[in-house]
Biopython code that builds the backbone (N, CA, C, O; Angstrom):
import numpy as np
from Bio.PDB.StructureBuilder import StructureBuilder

atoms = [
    (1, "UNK", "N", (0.837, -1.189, 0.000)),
    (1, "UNK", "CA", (0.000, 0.000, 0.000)),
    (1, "UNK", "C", (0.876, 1.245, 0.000)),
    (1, "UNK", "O", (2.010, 1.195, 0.478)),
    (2, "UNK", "N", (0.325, 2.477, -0.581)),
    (2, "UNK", "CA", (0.775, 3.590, -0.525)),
    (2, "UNK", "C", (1.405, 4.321, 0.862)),
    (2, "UNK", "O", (0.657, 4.569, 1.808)),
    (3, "UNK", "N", (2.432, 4.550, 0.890)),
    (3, "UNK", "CA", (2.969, 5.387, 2.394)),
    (3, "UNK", "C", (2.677, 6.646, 1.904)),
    (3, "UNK", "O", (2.956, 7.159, 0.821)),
    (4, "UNK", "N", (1.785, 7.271, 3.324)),
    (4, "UNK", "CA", (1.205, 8.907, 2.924)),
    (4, "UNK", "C", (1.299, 9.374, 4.322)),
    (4, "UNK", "O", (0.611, 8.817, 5.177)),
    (5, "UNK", "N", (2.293, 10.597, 4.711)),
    (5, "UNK", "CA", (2.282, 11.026, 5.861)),
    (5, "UNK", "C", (3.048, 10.022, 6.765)),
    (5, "UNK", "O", (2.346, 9.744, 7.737)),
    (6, "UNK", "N", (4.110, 9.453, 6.781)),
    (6, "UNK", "CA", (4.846, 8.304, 7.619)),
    (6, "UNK", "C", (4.358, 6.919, 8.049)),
    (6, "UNK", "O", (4.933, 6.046, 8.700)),
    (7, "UNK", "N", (2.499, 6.984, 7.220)),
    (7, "UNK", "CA", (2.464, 5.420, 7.937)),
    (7, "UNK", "C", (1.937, 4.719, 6.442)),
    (7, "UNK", "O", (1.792, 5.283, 5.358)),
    (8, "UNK", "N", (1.784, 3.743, 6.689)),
    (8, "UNK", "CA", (1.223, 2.813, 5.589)),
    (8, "UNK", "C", (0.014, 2.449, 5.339)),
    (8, "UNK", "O", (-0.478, 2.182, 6.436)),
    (9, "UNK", "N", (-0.937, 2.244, 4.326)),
    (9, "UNK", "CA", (-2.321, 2.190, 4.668)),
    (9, "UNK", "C", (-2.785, 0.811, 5.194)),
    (9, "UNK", "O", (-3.813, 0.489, 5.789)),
    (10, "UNK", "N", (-1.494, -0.046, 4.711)),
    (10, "UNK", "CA", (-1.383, -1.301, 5.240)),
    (10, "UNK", "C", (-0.870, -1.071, 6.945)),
    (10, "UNK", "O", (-0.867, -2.134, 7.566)),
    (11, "UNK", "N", (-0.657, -0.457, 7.353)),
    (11, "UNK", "CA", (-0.565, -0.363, 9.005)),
    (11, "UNK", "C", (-1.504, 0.307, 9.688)),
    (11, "UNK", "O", (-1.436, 0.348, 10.916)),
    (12, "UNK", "N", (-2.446, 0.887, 9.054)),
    (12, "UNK", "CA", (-3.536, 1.807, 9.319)),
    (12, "UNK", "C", (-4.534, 0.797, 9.292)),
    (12, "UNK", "O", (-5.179, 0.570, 10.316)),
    (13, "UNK", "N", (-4.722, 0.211, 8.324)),
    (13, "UNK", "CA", (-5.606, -0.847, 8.327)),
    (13, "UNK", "C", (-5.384, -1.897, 9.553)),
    (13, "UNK", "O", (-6.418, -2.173, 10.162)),
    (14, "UNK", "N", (-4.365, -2.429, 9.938)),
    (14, "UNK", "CA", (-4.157, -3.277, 11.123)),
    (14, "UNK", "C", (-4.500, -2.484, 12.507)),
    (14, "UNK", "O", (-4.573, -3.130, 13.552)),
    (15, "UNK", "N", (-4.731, -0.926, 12.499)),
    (15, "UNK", "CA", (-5.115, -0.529, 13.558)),
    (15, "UNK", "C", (-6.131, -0.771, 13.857)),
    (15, "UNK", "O", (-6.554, -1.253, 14.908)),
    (16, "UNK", "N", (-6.883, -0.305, 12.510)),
    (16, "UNK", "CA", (-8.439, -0.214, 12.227)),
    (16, "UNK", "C", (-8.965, -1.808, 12.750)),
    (16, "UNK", "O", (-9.659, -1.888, 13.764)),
    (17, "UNK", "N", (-8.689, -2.699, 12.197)),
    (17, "UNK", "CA", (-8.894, -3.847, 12.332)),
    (17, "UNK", "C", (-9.012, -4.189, 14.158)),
    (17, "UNK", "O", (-9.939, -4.393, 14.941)),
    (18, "UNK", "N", (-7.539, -4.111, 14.251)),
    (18, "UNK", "CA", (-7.785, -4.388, 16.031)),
    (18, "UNK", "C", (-8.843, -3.879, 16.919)),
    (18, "UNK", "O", (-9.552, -4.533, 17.684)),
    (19, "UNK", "N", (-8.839, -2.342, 16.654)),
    (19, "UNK", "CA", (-9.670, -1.830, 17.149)),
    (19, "UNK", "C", (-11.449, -2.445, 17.117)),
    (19, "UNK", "O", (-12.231, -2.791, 18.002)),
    (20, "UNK", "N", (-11.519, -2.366, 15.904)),
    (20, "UNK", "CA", (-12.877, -3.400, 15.235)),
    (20, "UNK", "C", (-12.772, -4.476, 16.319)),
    (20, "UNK", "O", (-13.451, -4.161, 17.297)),
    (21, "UNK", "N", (-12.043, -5.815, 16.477)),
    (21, "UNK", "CA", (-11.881, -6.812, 16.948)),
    (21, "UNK", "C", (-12.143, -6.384, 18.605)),
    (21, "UNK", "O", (-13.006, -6.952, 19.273)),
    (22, "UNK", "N", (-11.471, -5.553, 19.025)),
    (22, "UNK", "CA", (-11.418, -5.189, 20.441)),
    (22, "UNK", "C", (-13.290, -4.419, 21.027)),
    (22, "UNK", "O", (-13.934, -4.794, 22.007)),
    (23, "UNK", "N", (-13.597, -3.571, 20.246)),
    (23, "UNK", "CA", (-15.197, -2.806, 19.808)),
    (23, "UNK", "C", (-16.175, -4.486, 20.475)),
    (23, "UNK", "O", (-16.748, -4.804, 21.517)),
    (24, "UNK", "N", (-15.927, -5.035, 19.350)),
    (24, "UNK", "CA", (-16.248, -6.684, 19.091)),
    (24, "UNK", "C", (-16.658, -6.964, 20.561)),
    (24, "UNK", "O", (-17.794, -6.927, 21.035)),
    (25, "UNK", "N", (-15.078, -7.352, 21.393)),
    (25, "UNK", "CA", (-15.401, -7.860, 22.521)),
    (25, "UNK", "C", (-15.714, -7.367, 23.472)),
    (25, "UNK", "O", (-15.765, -7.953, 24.553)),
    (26, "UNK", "N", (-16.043, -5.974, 23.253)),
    (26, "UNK", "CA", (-16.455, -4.898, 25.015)),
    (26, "UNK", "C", (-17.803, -5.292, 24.449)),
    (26, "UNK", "O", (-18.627, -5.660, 25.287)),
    (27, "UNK", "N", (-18.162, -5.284, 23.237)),
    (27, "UNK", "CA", (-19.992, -5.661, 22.977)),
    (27, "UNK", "C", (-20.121, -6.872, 24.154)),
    (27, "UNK", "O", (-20.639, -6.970, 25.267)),
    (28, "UNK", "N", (-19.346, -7.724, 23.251)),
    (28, "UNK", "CA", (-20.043, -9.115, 24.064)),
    (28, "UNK", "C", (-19.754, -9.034, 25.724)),
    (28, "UNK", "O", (-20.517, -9.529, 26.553)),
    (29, "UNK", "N", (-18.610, -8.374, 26.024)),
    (29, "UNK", "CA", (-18.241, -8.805, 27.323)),
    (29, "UNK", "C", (-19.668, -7.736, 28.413)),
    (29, "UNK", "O", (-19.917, -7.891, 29.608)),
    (30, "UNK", "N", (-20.140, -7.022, 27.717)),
    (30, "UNK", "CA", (-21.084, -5.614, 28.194)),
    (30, "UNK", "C", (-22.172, -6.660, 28.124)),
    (30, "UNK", "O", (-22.553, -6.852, 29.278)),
    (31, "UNK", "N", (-22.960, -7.560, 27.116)),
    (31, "UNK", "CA", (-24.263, -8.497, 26.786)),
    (31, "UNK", "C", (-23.339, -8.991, 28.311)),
    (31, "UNK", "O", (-23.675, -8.424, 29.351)),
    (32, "UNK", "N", (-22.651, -9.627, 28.347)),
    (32, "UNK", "CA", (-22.352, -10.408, 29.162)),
    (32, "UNK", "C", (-22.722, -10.300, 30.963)),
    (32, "UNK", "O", (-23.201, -11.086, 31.781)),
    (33, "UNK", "N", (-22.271, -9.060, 31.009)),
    (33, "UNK", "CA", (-22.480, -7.973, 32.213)),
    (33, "UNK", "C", (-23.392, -8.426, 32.711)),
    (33, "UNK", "O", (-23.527, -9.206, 33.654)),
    (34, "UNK", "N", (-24.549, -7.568, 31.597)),
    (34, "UNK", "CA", (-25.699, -7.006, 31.327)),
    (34, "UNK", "C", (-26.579, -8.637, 32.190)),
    (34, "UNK", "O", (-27.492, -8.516, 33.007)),
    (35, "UNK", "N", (-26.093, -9.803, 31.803)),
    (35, "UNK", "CA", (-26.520, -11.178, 31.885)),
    (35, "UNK", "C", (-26.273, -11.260, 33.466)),
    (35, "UNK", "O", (-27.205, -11.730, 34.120)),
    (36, "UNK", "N", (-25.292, -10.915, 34.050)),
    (36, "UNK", "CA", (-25.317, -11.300, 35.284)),
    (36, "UNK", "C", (-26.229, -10.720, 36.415)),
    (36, "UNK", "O", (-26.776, -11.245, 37.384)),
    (37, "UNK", "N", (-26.182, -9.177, 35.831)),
    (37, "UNK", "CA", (-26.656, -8.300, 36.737)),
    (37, "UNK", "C", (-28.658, -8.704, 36.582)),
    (37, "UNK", "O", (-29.482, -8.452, 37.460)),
    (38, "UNK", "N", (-28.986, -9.434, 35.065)),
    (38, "UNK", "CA", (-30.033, -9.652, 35.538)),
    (38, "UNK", "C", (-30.510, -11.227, 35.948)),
    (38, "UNK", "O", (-31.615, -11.659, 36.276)),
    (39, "UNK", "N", (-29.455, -11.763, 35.819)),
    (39, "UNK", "CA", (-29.508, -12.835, 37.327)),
    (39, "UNK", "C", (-29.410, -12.332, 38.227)),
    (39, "UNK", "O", (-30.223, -12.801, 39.023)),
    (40, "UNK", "N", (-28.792, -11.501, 38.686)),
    (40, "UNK", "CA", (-28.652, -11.383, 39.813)),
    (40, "UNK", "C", (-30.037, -10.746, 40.539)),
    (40, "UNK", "O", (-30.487, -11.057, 41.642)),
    (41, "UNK", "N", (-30.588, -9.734, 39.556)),
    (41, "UNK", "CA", (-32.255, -8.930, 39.855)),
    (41, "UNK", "C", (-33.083, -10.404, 40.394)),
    (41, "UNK", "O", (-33.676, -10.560, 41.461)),
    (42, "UNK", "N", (-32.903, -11.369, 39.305)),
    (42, "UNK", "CA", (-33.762, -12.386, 39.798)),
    (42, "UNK", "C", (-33.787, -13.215, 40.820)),
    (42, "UNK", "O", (-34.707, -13.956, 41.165)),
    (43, "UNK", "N", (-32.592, -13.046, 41.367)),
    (43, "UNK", "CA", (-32.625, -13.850, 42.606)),
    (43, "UNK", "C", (-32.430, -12.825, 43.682)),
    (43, "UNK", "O", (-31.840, -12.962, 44.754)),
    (44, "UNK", "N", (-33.126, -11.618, 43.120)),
    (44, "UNK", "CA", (-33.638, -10.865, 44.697)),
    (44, "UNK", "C", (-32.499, -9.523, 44.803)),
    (44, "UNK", "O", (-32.733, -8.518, 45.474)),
    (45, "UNK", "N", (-31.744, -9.650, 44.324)),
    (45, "UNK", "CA", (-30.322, -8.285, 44.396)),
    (45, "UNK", "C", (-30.757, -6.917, 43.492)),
    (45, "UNK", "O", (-31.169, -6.895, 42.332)),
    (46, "UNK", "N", (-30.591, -6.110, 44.153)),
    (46, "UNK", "CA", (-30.963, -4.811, 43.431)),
    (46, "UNK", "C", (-29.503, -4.691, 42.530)),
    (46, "UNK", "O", (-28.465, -5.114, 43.038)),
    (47, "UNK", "N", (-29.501, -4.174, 41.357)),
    (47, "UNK", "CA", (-28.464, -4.058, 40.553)),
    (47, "UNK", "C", (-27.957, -2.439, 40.528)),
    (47, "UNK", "O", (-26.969, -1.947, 39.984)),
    (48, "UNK", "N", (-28.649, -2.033, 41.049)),
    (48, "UNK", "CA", (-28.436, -0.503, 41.184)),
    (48, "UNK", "C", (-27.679, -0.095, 42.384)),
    (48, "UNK", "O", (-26.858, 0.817, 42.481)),
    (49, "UNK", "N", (-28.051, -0.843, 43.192)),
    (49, "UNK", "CA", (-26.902, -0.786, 44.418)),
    (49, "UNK", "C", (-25.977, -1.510, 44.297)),
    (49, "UNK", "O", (-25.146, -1.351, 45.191)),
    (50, "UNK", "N", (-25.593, -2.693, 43.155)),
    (50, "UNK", "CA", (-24.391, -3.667, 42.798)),
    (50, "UNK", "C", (-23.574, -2.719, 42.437)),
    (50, "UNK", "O", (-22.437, -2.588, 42.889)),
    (51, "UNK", "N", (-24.238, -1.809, 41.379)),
    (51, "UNK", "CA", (-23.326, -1.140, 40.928)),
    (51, "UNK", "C", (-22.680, 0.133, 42.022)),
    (51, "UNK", "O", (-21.454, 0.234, 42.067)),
    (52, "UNK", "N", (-23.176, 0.683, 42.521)),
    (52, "UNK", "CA", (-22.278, 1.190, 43.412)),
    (52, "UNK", "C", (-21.719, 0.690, 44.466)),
    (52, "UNK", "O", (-20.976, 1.503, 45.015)),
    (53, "UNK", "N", (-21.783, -0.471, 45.045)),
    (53, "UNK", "CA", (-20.736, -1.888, 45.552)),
    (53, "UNK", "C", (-19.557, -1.790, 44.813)),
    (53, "UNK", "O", (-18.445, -1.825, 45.339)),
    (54, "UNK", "N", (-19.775, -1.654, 43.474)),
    (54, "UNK", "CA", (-18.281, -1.906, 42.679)),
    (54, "UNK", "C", (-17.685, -1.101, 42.525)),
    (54, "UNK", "O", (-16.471, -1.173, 42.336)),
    (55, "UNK", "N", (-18.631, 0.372, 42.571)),
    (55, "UNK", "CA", (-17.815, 1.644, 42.299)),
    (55, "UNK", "C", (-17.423, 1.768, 43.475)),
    (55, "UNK", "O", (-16.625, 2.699, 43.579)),
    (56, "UNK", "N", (-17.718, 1.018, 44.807)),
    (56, "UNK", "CA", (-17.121, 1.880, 45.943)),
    (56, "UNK", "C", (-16.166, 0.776, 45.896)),
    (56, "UNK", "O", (-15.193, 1.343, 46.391)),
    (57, "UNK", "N", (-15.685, -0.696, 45.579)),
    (57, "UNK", "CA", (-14.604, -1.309, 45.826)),
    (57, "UNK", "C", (-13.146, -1.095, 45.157)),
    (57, "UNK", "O", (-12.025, -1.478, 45.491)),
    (58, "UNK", "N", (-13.660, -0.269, 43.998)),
    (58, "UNK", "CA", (-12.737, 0.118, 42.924)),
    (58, "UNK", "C", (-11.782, 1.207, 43.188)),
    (58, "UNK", "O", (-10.790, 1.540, 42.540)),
    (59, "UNK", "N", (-12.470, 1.880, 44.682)),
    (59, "UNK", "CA", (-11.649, 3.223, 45.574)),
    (59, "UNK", "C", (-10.841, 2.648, 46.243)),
    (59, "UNK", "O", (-11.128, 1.518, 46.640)),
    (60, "UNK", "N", (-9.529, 3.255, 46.594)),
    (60, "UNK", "CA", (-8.731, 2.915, 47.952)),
    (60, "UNK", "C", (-9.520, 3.446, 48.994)),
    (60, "UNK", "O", (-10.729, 3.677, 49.029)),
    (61, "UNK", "N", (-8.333, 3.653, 50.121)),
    (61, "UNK", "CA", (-9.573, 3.273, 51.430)),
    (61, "UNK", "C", (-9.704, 4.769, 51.500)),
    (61, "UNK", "O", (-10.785, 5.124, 51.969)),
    (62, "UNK", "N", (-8.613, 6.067, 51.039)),
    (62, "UNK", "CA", (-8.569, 7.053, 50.988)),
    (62, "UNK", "C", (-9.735, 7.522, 50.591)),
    (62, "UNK", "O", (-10.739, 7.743, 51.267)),
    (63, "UNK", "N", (-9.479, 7.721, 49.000)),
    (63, "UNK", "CA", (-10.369, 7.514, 48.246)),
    (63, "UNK", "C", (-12.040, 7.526, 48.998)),
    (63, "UNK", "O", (-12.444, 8.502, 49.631)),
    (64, "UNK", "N", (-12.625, 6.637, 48.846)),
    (64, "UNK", "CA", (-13.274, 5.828, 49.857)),
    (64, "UNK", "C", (-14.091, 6.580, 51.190)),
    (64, "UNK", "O", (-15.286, 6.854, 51.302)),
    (65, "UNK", "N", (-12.929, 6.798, 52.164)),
    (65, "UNK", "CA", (-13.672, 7.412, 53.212)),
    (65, "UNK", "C", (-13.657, 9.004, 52.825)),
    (65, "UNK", "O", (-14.257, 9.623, 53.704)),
    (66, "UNK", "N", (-13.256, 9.707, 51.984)),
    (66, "UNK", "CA", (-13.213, 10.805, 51.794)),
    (66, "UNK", "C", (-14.597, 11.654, 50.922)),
    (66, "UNK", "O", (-14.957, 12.831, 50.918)),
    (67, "UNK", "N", (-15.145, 10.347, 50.195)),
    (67, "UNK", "CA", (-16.207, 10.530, 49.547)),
    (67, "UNK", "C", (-17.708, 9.953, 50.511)),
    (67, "UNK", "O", (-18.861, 10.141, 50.120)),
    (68, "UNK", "N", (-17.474, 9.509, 51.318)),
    (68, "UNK", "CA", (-18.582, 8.833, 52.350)),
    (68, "UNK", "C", (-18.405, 9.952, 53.141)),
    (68, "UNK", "O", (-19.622, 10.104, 53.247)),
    (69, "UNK", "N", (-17.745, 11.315, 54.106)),
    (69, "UNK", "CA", (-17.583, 11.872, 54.256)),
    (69, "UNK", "C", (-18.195, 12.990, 53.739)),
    (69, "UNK", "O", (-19.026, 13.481, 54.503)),
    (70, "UNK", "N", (-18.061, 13.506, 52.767)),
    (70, "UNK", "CA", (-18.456, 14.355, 51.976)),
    (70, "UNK", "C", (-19.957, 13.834, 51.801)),
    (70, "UNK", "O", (-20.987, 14.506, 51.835)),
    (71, "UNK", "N", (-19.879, 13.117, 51.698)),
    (71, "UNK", "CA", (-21.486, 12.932, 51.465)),
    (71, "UNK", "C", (-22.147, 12.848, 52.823)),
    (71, "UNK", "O", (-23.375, 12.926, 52.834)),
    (72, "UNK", "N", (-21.586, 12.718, 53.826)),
    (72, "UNK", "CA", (-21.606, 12.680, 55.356)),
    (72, "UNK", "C", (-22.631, 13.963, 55.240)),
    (72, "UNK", "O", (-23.861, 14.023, 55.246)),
    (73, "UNK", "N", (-21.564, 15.005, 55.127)),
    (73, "UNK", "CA", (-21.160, 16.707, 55.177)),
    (73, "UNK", "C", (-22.590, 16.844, 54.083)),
    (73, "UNK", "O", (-23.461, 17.381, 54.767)),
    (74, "UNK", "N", (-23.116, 16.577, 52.734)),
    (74, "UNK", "CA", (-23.976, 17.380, 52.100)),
    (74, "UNK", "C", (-25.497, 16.942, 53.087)),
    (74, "UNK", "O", (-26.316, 17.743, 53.535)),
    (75, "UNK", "N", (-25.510, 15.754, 53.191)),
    (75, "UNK", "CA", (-26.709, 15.291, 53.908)),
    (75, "UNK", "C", (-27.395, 15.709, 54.960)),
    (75, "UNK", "O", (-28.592, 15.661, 55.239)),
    (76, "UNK", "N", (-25.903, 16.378, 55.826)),
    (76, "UNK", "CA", (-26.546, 16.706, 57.132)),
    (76, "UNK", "C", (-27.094, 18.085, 57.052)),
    (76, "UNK", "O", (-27.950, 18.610, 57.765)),
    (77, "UNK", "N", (-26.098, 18.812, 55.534)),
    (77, "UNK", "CA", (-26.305, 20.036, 55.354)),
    (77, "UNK", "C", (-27.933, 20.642, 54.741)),
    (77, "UNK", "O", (-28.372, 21.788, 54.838)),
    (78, "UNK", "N", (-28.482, 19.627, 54.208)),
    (78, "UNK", "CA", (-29.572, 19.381, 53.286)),
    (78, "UNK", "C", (-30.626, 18.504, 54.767)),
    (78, "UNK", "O", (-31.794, 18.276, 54.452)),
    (79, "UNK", "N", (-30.381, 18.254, 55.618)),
    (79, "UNK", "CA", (-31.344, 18.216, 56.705)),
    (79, "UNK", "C", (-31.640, 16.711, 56.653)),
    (79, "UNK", "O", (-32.691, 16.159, 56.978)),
    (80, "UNK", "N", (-30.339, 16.065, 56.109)),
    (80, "UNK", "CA", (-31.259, 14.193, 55.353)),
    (80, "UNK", "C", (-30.604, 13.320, 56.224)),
    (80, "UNK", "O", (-30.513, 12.121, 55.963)),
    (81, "UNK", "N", (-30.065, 13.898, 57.399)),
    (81, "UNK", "CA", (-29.195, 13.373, 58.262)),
    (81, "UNK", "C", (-29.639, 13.955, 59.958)),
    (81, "UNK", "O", (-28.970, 13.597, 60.928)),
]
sb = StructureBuilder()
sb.init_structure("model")
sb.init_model(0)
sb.init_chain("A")
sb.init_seg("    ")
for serial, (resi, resn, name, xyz) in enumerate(atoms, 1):
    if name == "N":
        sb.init_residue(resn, " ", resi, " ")
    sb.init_atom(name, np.array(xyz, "f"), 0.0, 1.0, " ", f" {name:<3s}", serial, name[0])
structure = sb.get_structure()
């Protein structure tokens, strides 16, 4: 293939491609997700609170208590506490 601008269209194309291939598997691995979380609805688990289970395990502990805190702080400020 033609070299235009330092790359090849033949190396452009292998990007393109991977990328395609990679697109590919966040689909399926997302259907996939998507599959557990509604097993999981069915046997009684709210998925809406799963998901913030994961967003809060994904924090360090810093992280973590600094945002439980803060939310400490708006709640009590807002009278919900």
């Amino acid at each position: 293939m033609a070299r235009k601008g330092g790359i090849t269209g033949e190396q452009l194309k292998q990007y393109i491609e991977r990328i395609e291939r990679l697109e590919e598997e966040k689909r399926a691995l997302s259907g996939d997700v998507r599959e557990v979380y509604a097993e999981a609805k069915g046997n009684g688990f709210e998925p809406k609170i799963m998901r913030q289970v994961i967003k809060l395990r994904r924090l360090d502990k810093a992280e973590k208590d600094e945002q439980e805190a803060l939310l400490e702080t708006y709640l009590h400020a807002l009278g919900m506490r």
